[in-house]
C-alpha positions, -999 to 999 in steps of 0.1 A, spaced: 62 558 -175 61 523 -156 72 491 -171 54 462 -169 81 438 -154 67 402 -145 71 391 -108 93 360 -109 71 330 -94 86 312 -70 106 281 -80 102 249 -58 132 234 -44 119 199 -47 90 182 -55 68 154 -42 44 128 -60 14 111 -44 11 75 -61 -29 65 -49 -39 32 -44 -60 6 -73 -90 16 -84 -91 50 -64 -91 93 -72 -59 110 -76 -66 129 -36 -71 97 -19 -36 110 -6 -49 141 7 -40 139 46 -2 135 40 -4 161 9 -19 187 31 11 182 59 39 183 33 22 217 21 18 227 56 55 216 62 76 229 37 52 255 19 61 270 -16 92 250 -15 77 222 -25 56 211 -58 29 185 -48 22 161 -80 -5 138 -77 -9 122 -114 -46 111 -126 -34 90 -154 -37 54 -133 -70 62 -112 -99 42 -108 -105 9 -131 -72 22 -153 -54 13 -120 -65 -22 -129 -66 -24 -172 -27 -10 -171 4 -33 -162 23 -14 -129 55 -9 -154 28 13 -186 11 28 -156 50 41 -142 54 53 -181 20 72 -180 33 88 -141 67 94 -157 51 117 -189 28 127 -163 55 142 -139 74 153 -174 48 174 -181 39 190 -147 78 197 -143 74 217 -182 107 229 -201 118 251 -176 154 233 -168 155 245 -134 123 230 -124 131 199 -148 162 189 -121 142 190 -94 149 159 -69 119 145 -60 106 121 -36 78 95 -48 53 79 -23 32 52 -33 -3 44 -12 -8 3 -20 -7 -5 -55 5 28 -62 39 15 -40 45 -10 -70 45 18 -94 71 40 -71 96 11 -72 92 10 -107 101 46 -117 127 40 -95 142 12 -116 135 27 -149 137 66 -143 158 73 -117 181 98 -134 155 115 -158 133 122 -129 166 127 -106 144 105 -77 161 112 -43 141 89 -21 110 66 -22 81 58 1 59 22 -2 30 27 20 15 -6 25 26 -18 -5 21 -56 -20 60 -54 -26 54 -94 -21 22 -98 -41 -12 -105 -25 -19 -139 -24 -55 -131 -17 -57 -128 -54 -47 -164 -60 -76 -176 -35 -102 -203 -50 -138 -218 -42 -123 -243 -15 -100 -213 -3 -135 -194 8 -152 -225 20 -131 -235 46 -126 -199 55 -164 -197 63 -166 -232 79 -143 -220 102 -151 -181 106 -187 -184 107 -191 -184 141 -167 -156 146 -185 -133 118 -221 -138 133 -208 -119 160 -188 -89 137 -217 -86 112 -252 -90 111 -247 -97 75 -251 -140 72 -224 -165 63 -241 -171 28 -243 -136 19 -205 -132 28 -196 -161 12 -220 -151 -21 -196 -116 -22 -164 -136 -18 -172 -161 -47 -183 -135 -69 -149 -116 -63 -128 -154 -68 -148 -159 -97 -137 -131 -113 -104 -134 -103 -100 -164 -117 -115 -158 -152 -87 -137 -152 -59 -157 -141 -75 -182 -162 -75 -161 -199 -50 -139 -191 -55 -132 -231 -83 -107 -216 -56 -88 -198 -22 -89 -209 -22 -52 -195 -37 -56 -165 -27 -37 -129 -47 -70 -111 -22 -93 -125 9 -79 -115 0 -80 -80 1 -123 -81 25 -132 -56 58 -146 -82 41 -122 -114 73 -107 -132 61 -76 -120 67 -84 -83 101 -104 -88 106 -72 -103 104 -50 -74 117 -71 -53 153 -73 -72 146 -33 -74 148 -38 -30 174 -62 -26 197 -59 -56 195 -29 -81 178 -2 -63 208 30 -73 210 31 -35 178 51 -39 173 59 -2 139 40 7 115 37 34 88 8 34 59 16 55 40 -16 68 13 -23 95 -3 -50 110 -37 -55 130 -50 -97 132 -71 -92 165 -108 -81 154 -120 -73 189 -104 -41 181 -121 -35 149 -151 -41 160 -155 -24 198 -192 -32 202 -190 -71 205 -209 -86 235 -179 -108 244 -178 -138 270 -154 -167 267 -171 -186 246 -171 -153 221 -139 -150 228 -129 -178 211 -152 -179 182 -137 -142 177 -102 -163 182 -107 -192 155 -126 -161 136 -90 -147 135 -69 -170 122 -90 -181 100 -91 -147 86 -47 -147 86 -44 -182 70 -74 -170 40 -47 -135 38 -13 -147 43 -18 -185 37 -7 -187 79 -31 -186 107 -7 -171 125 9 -148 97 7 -110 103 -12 -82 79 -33 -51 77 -66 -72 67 -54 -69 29 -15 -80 25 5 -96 43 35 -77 66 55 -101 51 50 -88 15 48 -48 29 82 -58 37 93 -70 6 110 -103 31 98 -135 23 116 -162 44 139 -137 62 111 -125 77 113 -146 105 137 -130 132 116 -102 126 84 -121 137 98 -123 172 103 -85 181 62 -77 167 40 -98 187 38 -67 208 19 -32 189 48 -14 193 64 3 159 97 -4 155 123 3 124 147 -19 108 163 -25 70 161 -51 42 188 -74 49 226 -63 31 206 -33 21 213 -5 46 192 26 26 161 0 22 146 10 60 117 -2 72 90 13 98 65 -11 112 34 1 133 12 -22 154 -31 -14 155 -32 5 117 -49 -14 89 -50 -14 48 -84 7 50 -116 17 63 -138 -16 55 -128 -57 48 -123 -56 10 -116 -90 10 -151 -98 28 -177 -73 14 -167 -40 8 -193 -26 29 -182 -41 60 -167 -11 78 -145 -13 113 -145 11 139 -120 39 131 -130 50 162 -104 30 183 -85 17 148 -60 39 124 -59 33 90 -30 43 78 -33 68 55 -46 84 82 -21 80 107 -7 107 127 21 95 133 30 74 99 27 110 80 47 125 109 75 99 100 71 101 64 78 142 65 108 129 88 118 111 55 114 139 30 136 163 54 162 135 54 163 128 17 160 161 6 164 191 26 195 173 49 
């Protein structure tokens, strides 16, 4: 006679949740998921929530979509109490950054959070969203030159997506009756969402230990390899560029990742600028928020927001070629597995 005795599954020692980016699918994290798997094997439970993607990643405030990622996890974890005290490490892709901070504010000790990871984050807002009419026109009258030579796409046609995006944009800054709950409006440089986060940084963060990824890339010879380049290219591709930083980061000098600002990756408005000194160079280098020694930073020259210019017309695509974007960076996911070790395995 043999008795049927379940095998005991293996319990995970800790889990990790993947916070995607606005308006994208719940794998758009897939790259680093597959090297934490590949890293720590059964050890570790992967959660990648689907209750904020696509357009709900826009219609829900960041603090109901953290609530809808917090039942989420809940219910991933189930009853069993050993799995429920799991620590856990959340990193946030973007928008998804915002949310991370947010559980970490408001559900630290239910969801016993051991560490947190903003991955190009808008920790400062994106002012991009506050752009107007005038905003675009003087961006083209001084980029158009420039973006003859990136895109075979004209001026008019570039200008015709950009107005369409500003126009909505502002209907809704405008009635913000039509979206009280809404993931666009949080991301407004000064929104309550983003004064928010950034006490979460610099004040009230439970000495969570944090790590805000951020990357910068202003020179578009490099996202676009096949330009026919003299001097006098040069320096349309020049003025092209800082026309481009002033529309992004209100600067025409000001650093990004062709979406936000380094400024606001980094969650450090004016203290920002003894920083600015030591990245004119590519090279990454780490530091910490200011007063806020478990708030570290990692930095990495030539890696941008994404794949294509958003901001211009979304099917505008660089050269990833000789480019990194950085979800896809070797070397950012290598660091961010650093991280986990640290937070949770050290």
């Amino acid at each position: 006679m043999y008795l049927n005795i379940p095998i005991p599954k293996h319990i995970p020692l800790f889990g990790v949740v993947l916070l995607h980016g606005c308006m994208a699918a719940k794998n758009e994290l897939y790259l680093i998921a597959s090297k934490v798997r590949t890293r720590f094997g059964s050890n570790v439970l992967i959660i990648q929530p689907t209750c904020r993607t696509k357009t709900k990643s826009v219609t829900c405030s960041i603090e109901s979509q953290a609530k809808k990622v917090y039942k989420e996890i809940q219910d991933q974890l189930g009853s069993n109490k050993t799995t429920k005290s799991l620590p856990i490490c959340i990193i946030g892709y973007s928008q998804g950054g915002l949310v991370a901070c947010m559980l970490g504010d408001k559900y630290r000790d239910q969801l016993n959070i051991y560490g947190i990871v903003t991955w190009n984050a808008p920790l400062g807002g994106v002012p991009v969203l506050n752009k107007h009419y005038n905003d675009i026109q003087e961006f083209i009258n001084n980029a158009q030159d420039g973006l003859q030579l990136i895109t075979s796409r004209t001026s008019a046609n570039i200008k015709r997506n950009m107005k369409l995006a500003t126009c909505v944009l502002g209907i809704i800054r405008r009635i913000p009756l039509l979206c009280l709950d809404s993931g666009l409006q949080d991301m407004l440089p000064n929104s309550s969402c983003i004064q928010h986060v950034r006490k979460f940084l610099h004040e009230s963060n439970h000495g969570i230990p944090c790590l805000l990824i951020a990357s910068h890339e202003n020179d578009f010879r490099r996202l676009f390899t096949n330009l026919v380049l003299d001097d006098d290219n040069h320096e349309k591709i020049e003025a092209f560029n800082k026309a481009y930083a002033k529309y992004i980061t209100n600067s025409p000098d000001g650093l990004h990742d062709t979406l936000i600002p380094l400024k606001s990756q980094l969650c450090r408005e004016d203290r920002f600028n003894g920083l600015t000194i030591s990245i004119k160079g590519n090279s990454s280098i780490v530091g910490t928020i200011p007063g806020r020694s478990n708030v570290k930073e990692r930095i990495y020259g030539n890696t941008v927001h994404a794949g294509n210019l958003i901001v211009m017309d979304p099917n505008l695509f660089i050269n990833s070629n000789y480019i990194e974007v950085t979800i896809y960076a070797k070397k950012i996911c290598s660091d961010i597995i650093v991280f986990i070790n640290e937070v949770l395995i050290q």
